[in-house]
C-alpha positions in Angstrom: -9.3 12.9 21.5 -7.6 14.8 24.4 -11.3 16.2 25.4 -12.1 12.6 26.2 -8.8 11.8 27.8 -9.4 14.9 29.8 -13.2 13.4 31.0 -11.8 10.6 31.5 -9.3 11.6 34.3 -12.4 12.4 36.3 -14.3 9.2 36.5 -12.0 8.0 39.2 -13.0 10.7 41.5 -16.5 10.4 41.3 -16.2 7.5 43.0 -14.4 10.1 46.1 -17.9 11.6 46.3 -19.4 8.7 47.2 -17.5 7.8 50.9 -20.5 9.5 53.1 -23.0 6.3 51.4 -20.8 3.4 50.5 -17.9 3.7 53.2 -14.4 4.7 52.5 -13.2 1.0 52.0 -15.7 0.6 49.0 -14.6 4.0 47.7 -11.0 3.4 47.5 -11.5 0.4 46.0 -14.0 1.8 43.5 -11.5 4.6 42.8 -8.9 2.0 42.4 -10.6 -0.3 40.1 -12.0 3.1 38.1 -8.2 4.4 37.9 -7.2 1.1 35.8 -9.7 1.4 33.7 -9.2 4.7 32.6 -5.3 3.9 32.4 -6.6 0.8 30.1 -8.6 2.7 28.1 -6.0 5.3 27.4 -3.5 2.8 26.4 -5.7 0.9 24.1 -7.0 4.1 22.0 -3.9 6.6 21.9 -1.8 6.0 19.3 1.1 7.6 18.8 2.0 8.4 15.2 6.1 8.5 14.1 7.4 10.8 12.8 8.2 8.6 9.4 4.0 8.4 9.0 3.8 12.0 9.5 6.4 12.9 7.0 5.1 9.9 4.2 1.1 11.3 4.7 2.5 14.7 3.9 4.6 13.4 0.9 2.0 11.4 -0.5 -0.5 14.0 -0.1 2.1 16.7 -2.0 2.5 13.2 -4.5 -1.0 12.5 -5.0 -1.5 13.2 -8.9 1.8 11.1 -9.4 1.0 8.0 -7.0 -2.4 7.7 -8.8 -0.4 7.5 -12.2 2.1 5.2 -10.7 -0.8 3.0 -8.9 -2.7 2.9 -12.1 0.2 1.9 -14.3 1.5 -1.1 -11.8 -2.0 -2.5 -11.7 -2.2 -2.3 -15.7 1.1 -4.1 -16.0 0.3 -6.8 -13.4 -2.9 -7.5 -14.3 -4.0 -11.2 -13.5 -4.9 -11.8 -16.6 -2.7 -10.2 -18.7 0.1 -12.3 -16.8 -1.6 -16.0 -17.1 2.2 -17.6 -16.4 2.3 -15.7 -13.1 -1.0 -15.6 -12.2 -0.4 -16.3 -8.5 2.1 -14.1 -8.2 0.0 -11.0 -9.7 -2.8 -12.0 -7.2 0.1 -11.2 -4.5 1.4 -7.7 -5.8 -2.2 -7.1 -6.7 -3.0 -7.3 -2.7 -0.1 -5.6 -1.8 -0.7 -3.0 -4.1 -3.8 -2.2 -3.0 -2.8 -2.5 0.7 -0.3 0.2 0.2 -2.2 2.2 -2.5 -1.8 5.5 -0.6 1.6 5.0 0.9 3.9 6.7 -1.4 7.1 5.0 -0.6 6.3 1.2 -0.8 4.3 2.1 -3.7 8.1 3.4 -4.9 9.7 -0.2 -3.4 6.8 -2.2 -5.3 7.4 -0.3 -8.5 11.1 -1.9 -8.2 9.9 -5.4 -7.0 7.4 -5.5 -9.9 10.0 -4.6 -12.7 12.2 -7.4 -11.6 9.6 -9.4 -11.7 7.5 -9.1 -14.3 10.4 -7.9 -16.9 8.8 -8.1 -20.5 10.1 -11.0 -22.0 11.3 -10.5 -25.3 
């Protein structure tokens, strides 16, 4: 990614080369309008990462064995149809779960939600 930012930065000077043809007018506008692209383009596809993504990737990748257990077991127990009385509400933690099936700590916070919820009923 920083080899194309890097390419990038140069597309705005090209347009320098061309004062002997198109007049320097033409080429400062050129180089102006180039400039915002490039600043555009760089805003729109770098993405910063925090430092709370970094550290959750490299927990859930240390966690992996154990988030697959946990994953599997929530999905067992919240099975739409093995919870026909809250069938609309399995739909939901079934779409979250699998929305946040790699994150290791809201698979943690839906593990809570989801014994709350669906406590066995005696």
């Amino acid at each position: 990614m920083k080899r194309i930012h890097k390419a990038w930065n140069f597309l705005p000077l090209l347009s320098l080369i061309l004062i002997p043809f198109i007049g320097i007018y033409y080429a400062v506008t050129l180089f102006i309008i180039l400039w915002l692209v490039v600043f555009f383009i760089k805003k729109k596809f770098s993405k910063k990462i925090e430092s709370l993504d970094i550290n959750n990737i490299v927990t859930g990748i240390n966690k992996k064995d154990e988030m697959e257990k946990l994953y599997k077991t929530l999905i067992k127990k919240i099975h739409p149809d093995k919870n026909l009385s809250k069938k609309i509400l399995a739909d939901e933690y079934t779409a979250k779960l699998n929305q946040h099936r790699y994150n290791h700590d809201e698979l943690n916070k839906l593990a809570n939600e989801i014994d709350q919820v669906f406590k066995p009923s005696i």
